[in-house]
DSSP file (Angstrom, degrees, kcal/mol; ACC not computed):
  #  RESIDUE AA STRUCTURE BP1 BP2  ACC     N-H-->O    O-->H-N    N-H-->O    O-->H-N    TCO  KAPPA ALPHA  PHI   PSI    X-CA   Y-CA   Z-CA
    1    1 A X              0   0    0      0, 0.0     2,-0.0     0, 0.0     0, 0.0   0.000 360.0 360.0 360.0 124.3  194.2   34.5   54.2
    2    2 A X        -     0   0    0      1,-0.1     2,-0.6     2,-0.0     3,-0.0  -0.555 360.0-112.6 -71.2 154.1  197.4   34.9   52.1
    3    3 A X    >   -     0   0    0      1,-0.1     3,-2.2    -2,-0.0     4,-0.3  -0.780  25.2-161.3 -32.1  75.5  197.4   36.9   49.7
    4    4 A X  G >  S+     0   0    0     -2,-0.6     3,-1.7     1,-0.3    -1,-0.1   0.723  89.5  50.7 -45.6 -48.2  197.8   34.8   46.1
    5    5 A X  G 3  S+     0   0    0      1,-0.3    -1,-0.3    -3,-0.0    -3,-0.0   0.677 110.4  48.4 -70.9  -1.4  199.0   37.7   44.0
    6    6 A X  G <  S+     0   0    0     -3,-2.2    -1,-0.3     2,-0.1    -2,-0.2   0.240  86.0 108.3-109.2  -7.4  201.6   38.8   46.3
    7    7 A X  S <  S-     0   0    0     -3,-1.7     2,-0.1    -4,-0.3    -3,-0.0  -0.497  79.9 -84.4 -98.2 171.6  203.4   35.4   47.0
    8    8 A X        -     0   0    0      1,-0.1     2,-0.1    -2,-0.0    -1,-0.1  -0.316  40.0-127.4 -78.8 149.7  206.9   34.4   45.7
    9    9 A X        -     0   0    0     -2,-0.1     2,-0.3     2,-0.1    -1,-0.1  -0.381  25.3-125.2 -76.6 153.0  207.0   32.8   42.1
   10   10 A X     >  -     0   0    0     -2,-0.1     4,-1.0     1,-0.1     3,-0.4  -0.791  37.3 -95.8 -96.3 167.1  209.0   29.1   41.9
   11   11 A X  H  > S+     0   0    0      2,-0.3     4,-1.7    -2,-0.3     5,-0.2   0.557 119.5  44.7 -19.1 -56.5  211.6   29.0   39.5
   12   12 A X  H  > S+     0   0    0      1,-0.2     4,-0.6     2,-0.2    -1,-0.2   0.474 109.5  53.5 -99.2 -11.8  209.5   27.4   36.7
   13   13 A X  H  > S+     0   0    0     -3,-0.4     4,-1.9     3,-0.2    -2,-0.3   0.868 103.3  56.3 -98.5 -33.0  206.7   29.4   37.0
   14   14 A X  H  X S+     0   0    0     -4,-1.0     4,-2.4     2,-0.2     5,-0.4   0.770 116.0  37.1 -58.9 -37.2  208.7   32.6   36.8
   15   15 A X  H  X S+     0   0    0     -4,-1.7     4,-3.3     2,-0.2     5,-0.4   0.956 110.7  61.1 -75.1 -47.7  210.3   31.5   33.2
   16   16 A X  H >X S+     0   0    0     -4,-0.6     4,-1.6     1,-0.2     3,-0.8   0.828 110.8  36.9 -21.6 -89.9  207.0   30.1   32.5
   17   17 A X  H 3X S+     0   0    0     -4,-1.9     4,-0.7     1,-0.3    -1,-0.2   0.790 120.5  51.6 -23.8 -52.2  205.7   33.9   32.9
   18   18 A X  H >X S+     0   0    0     -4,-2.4     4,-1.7     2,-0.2     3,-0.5   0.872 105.7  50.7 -53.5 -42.0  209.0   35.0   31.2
   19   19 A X  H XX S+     0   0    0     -4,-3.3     4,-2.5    -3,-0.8     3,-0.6   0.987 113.5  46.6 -61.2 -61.3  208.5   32.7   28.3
   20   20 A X  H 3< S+     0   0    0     -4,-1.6     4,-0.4    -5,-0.4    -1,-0.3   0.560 112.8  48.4 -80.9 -10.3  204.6   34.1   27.7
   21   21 A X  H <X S+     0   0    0     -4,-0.7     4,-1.7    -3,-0.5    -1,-0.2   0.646 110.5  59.0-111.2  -5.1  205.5   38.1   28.0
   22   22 A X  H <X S+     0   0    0     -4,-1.7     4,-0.6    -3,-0.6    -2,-0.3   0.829 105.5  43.1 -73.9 -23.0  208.1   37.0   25.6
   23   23 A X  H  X S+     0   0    0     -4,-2.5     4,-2.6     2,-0.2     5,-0.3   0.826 106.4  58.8 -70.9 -39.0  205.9   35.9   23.2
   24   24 A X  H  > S+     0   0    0     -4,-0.4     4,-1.6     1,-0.2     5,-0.3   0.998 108.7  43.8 -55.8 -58.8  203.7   38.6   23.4
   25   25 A X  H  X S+     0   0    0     -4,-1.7     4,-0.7     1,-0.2    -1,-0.2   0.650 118.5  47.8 -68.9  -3.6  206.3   41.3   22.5
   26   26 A X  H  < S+     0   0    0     -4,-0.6    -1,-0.2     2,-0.2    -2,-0.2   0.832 113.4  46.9 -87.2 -33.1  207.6   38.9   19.8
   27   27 A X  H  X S+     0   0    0     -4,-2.6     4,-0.9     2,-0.2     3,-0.4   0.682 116.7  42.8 -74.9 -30.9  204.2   38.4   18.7
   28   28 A X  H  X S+     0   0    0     -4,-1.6     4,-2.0     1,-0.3     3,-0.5   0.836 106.1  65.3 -89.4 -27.9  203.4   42.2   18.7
   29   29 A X  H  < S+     0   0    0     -4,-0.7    -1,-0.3     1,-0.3    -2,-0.2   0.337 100.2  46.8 -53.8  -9.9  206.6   42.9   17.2
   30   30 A X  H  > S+     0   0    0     -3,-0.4     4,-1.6     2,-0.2    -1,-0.3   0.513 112.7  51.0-144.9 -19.4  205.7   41.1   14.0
   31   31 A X  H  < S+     0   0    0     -4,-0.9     4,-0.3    -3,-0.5    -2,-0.2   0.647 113.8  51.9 -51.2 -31.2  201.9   43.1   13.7
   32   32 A X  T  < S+     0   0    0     -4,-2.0     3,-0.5     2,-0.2     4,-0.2   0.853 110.2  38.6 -32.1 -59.7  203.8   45.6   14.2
   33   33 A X  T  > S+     0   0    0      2,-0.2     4,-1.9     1,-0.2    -2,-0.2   0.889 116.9  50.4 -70.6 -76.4  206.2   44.9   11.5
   34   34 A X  T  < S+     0   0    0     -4,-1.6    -1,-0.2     1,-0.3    -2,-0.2   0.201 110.0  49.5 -88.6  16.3  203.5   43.7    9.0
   35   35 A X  T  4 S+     0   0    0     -3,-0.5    -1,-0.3    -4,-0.3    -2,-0.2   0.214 109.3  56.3-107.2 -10.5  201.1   46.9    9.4
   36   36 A X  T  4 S+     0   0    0     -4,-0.2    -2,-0.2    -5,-0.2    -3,-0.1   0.991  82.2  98.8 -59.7 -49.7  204.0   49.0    8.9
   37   37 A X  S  < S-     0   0    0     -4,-1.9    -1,-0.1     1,-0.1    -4,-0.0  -0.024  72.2-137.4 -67.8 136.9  204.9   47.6    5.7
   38   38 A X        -     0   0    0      1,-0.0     2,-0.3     0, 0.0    -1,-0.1  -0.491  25.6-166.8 -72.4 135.1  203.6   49.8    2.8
   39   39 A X        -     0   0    0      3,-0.0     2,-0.2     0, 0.0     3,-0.0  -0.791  33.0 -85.9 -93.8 169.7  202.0   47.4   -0.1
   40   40 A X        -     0   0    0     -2,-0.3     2,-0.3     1,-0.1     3,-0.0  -0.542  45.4-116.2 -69.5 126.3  201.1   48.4   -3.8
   41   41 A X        -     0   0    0     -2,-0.2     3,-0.1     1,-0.1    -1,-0.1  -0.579  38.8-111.9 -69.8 143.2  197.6   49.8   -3.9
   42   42 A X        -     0   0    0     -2,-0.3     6,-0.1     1,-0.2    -1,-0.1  -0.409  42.8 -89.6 -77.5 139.9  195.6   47.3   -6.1
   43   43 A X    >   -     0   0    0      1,-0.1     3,-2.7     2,-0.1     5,-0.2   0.163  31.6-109.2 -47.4 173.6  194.5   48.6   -9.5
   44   44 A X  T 3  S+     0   0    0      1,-0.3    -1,-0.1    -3,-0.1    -2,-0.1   0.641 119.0  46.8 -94.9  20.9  191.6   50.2  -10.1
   45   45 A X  T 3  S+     0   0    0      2,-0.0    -1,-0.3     0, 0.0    -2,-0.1   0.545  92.8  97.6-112.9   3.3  189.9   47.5  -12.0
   46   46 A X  S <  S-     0   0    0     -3,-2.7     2,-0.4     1,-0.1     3,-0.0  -0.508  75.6-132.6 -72.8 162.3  191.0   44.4   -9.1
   47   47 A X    >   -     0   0    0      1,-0.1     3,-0.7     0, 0.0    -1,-0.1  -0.933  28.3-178.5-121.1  97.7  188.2   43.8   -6.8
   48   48 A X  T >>  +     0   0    0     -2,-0.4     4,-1.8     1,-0.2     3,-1.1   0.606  69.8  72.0 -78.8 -13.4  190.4   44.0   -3.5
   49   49 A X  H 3> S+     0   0    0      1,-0.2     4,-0.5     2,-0.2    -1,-0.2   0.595  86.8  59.8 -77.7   9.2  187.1   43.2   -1.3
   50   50 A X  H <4 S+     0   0    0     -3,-0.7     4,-0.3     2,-0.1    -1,-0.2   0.469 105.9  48.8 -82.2  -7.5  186.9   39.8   -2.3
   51   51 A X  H <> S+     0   0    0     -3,-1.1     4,-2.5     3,-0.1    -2,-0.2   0.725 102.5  72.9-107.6 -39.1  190.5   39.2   -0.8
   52   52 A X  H  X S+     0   0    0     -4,-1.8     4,-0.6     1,-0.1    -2,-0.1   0.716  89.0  44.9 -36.4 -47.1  189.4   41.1    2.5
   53   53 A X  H >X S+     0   0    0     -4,-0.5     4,-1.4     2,-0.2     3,-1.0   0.928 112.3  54.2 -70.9 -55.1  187.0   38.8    4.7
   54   54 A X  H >> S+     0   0    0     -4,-0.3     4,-2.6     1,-0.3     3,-2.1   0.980 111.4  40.6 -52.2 -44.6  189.2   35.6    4.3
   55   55 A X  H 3X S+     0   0    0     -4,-2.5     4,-1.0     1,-0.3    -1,-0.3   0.648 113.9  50.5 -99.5  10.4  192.1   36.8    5.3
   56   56 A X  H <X S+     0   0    0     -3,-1.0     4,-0.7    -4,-0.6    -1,-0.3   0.500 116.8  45.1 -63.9 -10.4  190.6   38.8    8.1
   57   57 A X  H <X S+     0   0    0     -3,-2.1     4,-1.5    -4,-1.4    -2,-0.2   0.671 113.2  46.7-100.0 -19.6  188.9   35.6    9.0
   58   58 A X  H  X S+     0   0    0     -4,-2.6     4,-1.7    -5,-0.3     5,-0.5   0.982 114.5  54.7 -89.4 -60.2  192.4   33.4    8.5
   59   59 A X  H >X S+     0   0    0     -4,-1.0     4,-2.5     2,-0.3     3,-1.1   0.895 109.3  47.6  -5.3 -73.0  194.1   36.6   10.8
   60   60 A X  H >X S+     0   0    0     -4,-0.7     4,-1.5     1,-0.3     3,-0.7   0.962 115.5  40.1 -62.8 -67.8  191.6   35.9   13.5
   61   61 A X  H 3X S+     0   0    0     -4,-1.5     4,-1.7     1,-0.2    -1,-0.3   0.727 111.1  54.7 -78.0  -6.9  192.0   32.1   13.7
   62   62 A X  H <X S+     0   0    0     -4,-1.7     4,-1.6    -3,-1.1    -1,-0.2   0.673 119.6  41.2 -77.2 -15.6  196.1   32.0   13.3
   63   63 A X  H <X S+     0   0    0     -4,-2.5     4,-1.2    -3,-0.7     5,-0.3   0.936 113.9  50.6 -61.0 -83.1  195.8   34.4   16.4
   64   64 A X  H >X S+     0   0    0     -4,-1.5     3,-1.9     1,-0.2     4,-1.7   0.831 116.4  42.8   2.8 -83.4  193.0   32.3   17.8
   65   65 A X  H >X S+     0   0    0     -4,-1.7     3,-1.7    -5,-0.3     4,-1.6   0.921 109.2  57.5 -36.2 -88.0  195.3   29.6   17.3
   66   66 A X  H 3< S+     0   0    0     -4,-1.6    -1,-0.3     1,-0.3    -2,-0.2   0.392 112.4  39.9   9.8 -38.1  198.3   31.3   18.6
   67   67 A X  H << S+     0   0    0     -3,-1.9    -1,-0.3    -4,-1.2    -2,-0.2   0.599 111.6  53.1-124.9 -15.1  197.1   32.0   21.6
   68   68 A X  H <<        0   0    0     -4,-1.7    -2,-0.2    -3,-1.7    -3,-0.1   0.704 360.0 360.0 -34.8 -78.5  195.2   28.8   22.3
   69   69 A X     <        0   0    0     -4,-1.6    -3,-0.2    -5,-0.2    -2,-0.1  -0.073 360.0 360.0-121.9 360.0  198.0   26.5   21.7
């Protein structure tokens, strides 16, 4: 029984592959990017945990998404 993981890639399946580990470092490259960047800590009378849940929950499904599609 051949081995699957071991056999040669075709042409289109090797960019294919290329294509998706570019996206991944392009994709980590920009979480990267946007947890570097320092924002203004919210004043102390905002209530900054009402802004929290959505847009961990909008995060999680343009990933979702992202990754999906």
């Amino acid at each position: 029984m051949p081995n699957v993981l071991l056999r040669k890639l075709s042409l289109s399946e090797a960019m294919e592959a290329l294509k998706m580990k570019l996206f991944f470092v392009a994709m980590a490259m920009l979480i990267m990017a946007a947890s570097a960047a320092d924002s203004p800590a919210p004043s102390p009378t905002s209530d900054a945990t009402t802004m929290f849940v959505p847009t961990s929950v909008a995060s999680l499904v343009a990933l979702a998404f992202g990754f999906l599609f």
